[in-house]
C-alpha positions as CSV (number, residue, x, y, z in Angstrom):
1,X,92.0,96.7,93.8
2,X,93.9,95.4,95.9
3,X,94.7,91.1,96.9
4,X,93.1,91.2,99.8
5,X,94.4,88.1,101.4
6,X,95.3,85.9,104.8
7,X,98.8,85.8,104.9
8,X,98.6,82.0,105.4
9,X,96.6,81.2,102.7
10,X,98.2,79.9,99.5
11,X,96.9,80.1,95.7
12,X,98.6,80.4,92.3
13,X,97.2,82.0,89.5
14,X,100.2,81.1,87.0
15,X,98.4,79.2,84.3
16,X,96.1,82.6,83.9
17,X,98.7,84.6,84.2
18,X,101.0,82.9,81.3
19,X,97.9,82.7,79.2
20,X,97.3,86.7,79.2
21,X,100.6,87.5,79.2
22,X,100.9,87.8,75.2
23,X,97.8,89.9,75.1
24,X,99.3,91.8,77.7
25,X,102.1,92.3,76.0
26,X,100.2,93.7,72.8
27,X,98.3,96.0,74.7
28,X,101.1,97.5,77.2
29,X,103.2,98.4,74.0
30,X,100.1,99.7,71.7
31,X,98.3,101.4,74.7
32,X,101.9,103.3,76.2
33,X,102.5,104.0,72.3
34,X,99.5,105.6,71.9
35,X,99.1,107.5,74.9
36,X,102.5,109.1,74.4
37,X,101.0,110.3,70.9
38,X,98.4,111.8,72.7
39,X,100.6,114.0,75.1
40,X,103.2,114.8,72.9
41,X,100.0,116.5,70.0
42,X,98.4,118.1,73.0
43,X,101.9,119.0,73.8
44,X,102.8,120.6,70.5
45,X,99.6,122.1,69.3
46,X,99.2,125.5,71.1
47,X,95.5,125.5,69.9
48,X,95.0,122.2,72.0
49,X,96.4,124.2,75.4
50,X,92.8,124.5,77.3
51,X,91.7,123.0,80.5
52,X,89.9,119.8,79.4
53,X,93.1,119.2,77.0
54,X,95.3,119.3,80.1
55,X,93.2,117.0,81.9
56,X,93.5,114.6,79.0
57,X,96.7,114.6,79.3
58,X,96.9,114.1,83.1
59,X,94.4,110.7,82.1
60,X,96.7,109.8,79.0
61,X,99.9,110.1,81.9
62,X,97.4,107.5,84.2
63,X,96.8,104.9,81.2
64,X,100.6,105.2,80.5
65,X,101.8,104.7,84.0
66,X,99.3,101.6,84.5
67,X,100.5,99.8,81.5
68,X,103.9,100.4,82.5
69,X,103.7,99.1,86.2
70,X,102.5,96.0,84.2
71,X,105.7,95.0,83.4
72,X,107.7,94.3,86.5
73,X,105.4,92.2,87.9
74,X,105.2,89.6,85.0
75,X,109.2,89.8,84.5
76,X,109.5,89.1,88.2
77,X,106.9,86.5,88.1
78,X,107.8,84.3,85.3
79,X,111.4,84.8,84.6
80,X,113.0,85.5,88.9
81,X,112.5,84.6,91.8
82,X,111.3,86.9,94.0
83,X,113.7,88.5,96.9
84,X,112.5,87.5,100.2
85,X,113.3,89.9,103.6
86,X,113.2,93.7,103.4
87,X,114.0,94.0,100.2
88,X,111.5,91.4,99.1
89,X,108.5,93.6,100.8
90,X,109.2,97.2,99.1
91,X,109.5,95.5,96.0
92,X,106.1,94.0,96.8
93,X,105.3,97.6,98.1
94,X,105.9,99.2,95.1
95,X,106.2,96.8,92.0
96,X,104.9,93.5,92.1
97,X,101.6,93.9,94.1
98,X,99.6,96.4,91.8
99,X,99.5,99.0,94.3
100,X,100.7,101.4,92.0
101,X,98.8,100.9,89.1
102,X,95.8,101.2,92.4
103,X,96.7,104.8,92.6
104,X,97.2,105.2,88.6
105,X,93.8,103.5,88.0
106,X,92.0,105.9,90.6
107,X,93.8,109.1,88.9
108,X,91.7,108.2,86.0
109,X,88.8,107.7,87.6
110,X,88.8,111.0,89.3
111,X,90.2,112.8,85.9
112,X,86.7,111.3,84.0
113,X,84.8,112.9,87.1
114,X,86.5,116.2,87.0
115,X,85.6,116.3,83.3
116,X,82.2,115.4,83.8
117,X,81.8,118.3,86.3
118,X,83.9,120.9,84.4
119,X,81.8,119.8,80.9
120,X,79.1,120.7,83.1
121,X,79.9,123.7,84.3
122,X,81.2,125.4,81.3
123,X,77.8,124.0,79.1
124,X,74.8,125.0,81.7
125,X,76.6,127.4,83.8
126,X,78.6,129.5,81.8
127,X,77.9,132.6,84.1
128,X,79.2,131.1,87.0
129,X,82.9,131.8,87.0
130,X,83.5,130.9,90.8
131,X,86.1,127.9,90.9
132,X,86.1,127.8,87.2
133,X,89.2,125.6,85.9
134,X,91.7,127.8,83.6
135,X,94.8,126.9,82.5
136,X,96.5,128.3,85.4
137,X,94.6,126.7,88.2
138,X,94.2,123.7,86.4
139,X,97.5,122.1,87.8
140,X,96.3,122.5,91.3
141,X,93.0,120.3,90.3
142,X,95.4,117.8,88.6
143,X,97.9,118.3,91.5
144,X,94.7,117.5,94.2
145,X,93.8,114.7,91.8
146,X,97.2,112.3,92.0
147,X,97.5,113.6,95.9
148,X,93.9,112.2,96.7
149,X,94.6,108.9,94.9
150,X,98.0,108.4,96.8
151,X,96.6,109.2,100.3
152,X,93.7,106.7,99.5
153,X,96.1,104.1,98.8
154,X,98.9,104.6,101.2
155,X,96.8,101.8,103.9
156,X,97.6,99.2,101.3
157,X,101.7,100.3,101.1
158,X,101.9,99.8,104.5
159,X,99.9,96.2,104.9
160,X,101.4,94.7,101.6
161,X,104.9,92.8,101.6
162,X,106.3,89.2,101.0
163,X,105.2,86.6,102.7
164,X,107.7,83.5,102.6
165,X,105.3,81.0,103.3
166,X,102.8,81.4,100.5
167,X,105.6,82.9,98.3
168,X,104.2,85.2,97.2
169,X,103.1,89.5,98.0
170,X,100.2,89.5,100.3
171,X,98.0,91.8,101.5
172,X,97.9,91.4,105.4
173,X,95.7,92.9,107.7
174,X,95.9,93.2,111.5
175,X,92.0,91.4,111.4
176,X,89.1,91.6,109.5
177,X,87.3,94.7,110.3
178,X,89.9,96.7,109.2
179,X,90.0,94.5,105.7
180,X,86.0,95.3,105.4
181,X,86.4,98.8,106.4
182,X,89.3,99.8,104.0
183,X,87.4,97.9,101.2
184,X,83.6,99.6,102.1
185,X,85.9,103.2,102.0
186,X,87.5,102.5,98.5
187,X,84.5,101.1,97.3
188,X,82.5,104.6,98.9
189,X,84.8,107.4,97.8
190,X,86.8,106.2,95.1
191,X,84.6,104.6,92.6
192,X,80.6,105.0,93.9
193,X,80.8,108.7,94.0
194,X,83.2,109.8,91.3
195,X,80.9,107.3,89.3
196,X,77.3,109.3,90.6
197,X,78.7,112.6,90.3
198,X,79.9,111.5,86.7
199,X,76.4,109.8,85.1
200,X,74.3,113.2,87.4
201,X,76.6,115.6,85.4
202,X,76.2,114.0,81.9
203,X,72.8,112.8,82.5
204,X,72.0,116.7,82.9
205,X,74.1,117.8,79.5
206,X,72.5,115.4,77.7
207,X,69.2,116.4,78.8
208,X,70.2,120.1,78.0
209,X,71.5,119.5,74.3
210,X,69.4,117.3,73.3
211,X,65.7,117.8,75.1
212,X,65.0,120.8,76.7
213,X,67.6,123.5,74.6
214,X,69.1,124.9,77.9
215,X,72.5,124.8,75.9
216,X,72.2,126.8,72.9
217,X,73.8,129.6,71.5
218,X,77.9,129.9,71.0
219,X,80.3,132.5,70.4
220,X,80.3,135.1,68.4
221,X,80.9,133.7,64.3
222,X,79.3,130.7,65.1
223,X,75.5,129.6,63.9
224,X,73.1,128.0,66.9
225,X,73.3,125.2,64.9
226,X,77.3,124.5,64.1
227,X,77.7,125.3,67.8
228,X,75.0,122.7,69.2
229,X,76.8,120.3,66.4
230,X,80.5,120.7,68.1
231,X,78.9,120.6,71.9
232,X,77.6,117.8,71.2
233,X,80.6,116.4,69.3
234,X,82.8,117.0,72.5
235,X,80.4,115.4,75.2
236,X,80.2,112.6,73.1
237,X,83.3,111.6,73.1
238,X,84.0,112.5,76.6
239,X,80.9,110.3,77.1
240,X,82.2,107.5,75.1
241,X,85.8,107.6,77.3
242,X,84.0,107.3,80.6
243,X,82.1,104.5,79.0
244,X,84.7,102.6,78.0
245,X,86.7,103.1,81.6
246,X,83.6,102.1,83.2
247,X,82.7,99.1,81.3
248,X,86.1,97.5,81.7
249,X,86.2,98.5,85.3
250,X,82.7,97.7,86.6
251,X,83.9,93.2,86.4
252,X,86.7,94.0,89.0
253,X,84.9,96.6,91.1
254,X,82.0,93.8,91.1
255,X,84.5,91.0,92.1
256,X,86.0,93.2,94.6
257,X,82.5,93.0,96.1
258,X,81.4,89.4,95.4
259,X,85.1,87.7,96.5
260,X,84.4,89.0,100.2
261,X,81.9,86.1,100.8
262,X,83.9,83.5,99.6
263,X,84.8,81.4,101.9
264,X,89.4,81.0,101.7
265,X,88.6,77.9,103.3
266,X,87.2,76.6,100.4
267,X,91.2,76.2,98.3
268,X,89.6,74.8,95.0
269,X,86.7,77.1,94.6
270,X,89.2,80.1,96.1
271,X,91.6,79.8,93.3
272,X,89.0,79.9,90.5
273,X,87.3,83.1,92.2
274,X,91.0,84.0,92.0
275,X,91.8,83.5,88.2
276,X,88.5,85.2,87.2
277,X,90.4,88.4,89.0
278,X,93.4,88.1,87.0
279,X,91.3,88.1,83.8
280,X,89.2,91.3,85.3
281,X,92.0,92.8,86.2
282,X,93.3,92.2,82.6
283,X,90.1,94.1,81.0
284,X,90.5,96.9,83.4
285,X,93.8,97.6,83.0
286,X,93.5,97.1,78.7
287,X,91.4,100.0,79.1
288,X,94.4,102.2,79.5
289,X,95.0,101.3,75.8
290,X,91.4,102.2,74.3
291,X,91.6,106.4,74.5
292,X,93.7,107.0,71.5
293,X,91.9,105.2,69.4
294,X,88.4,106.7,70.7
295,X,90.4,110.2,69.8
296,X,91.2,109.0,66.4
297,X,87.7,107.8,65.3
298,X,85.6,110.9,67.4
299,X,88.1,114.2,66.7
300,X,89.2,115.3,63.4
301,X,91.5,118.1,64.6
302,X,93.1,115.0,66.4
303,X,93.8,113.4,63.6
304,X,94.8,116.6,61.8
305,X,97.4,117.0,64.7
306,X,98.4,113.2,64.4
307,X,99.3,113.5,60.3
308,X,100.9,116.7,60.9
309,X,103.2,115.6,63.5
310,X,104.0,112.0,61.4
311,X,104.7,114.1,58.3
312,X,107.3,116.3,60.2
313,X,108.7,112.9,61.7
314,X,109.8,111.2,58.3
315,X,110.0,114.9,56.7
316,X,106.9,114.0,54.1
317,X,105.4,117.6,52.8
318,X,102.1,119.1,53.8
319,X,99.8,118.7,51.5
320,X,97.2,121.6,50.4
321,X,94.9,119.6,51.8
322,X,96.1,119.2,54.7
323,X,96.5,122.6,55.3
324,X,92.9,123.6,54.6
325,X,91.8,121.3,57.3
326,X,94.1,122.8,59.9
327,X,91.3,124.5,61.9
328,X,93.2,123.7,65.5
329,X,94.4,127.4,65.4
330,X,91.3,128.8,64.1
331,X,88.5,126.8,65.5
332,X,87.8,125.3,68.7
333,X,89.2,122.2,69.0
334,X,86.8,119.0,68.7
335,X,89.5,117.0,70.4
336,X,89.1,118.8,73.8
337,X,88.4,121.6,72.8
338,X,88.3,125.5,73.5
339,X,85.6,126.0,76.8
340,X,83.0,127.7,75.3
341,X,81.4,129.2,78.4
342,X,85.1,130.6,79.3
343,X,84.0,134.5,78.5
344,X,81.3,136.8,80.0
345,X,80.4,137.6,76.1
346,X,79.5,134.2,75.0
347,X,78.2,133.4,78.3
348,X,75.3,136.2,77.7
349,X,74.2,134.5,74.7
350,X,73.4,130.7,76.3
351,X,69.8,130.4,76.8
């Protein structure tokens, strides 16, 4: 995701950029507000503390930090001019080139994939408790996640800086070979894998809850058919969260592929290949901003968690009501989301 450009060559994208910045504006403060929610319920809701909860969180601490990174570069951009020298290419480095927001973007793509395969493993392998995720080990998968997405980007820290010329951060490679082989890697093992792996996993759940009854029974208390209901509850939202992510990511990953036979040459027909990024990059990074609000319409406990914690902000009383729907202590959650293959027990019982 990164602008992968001759250090010569000279475009603006200004008009574009001016044009989305109130959106982006909208969607930087409802996205980060929401995330945040979503941490701080997961947070404070000991019934939420399971595996695929704190994987949630790791994506909900992605979306946050990619909206975030938003901001320097349009307050730089529009309202300073940008320092030149040394100083001018680490804040290129690390602020006003994207780069992080590179590594935050593929934390969440590798967080969806995880999911994907842990889903998978809990639903049609339940017996298999080799390299299962718990909420011990869990940190070391989240750990390996945001190590993997930094060591994939740090080529692009070292090749980005200011150039004084063009006046702008470039990308600068030592020739083209190098450009096309970063790019072919990135493209490879960041997005066409994790993306595989992800539709091969759900693909398979989907064909076992819904076609051929491999995923059946639940724990014990539970009918066939409440558990099947809740399964199916929980892959569909994690389907509908990939979904999103991919659908507002797919334009740029495409444009990543089509701008490499433009010709630079070619200035006017160059900078309107480069305002379609800015307004793909736009979509992919407004994605950030869409998970709450899938969590709110798909999970009920969520919302449970959500009036609970707004009542005890402005000191409102529970309601009755309220209280009878509190089944995060006493039911798995639909949020996230107790594993239900996590015991031997309930694992005996899946056809």
């Amino acid at each position: 995701m990164s602008n992968i450009t001759s250090p010569t060559q000279s475009y603006s994208t200004r008009e574009v950029d001016l044009a989305l910045l109130p959106v982006y504006i909208i969607v930087v403060l409802f996205g980060t507000l929401g995330n945040a929610v979503v941490i701080h319920v997961i947070r404070v809701t000991r019934a939420m503390h399971s595996t695929t909860n704190y994987l949630l969180v790791n994506l909900a601490i992605g979306d946050m930090l990619t909206l975030l990174w938003c901001i320097p570069y349009k307050v730089l951009v529009f309202y300073f001019d940008h320092p030149t020298g040394t100083a001018g290419d680490y804040i290129c480095k690390f602020f006003t080139s994207y780069n992080v927001t590179v590594i935050t973007l593929t934390v969440s793509i590798f967080t969806l994939t995880l999911l994907s395969v842990e889903r998978y493993r809990v639903l049609l392998n339940p017996m298999h408790h080799k390299f299962r995720l718990d909420q011990e080990n869990v940190w070391y998968a989240i750990a390996a996640i945001w190590i993997s997405a930094i060591a994939f980007m740090v080529p692009l820290f070292v090749v980005t800086g200011y150039n004084e010329l063009a006046k702008s951060c470039r990308v600068e490679w030592g020739n083209k070979k190098q450009e096309d082989l970063y790019s072919l890697c990135i493209m490879v093992f960041s997005i066409f894998v994790p993306l595989m792996v992800t539709v091969v996993c759900y693909v398979r759940i989907i064909k076992g809850l819904y076609f051929n009854n491999t995923i059946a029974a639940g724990p014990a208390g539970y009918t066939q058919e409440s558990d099947l209901r809740e399964k199916r509850k929980i892959v569909k939202m994690l389907l509908i969260v990939t979904s999103a992510f991919v659908l507002c990511f797919l334009p740029y990953a495409t444009f990543r592929i089509v701008v490499a036979s433009a010709d630079p040459n070619d200035h006017k027909r160059y900078n309107h290949v480069q305002s379609l990024r800015e307004i793909f990059k736009f979509l992919c990074y407004s994605s950030s901003s869409f998970n709450p609000v899938i969590y709110c319409f798909q999970s009920s406990n969520y919302r449970a968690a959500c009036r609970k914690l707004f009542k005890k902000a402005f000191r409102i009383k529970e309601t009755s009501e309220f209280d009878n729907s509190a089944d995060l202590r006493t039911m798995p959650s639909q949020f996230s989301v107790e594993d239900y293959g996590a015991s031997k027990d309930q694992g005996k019982e899946v056809k």
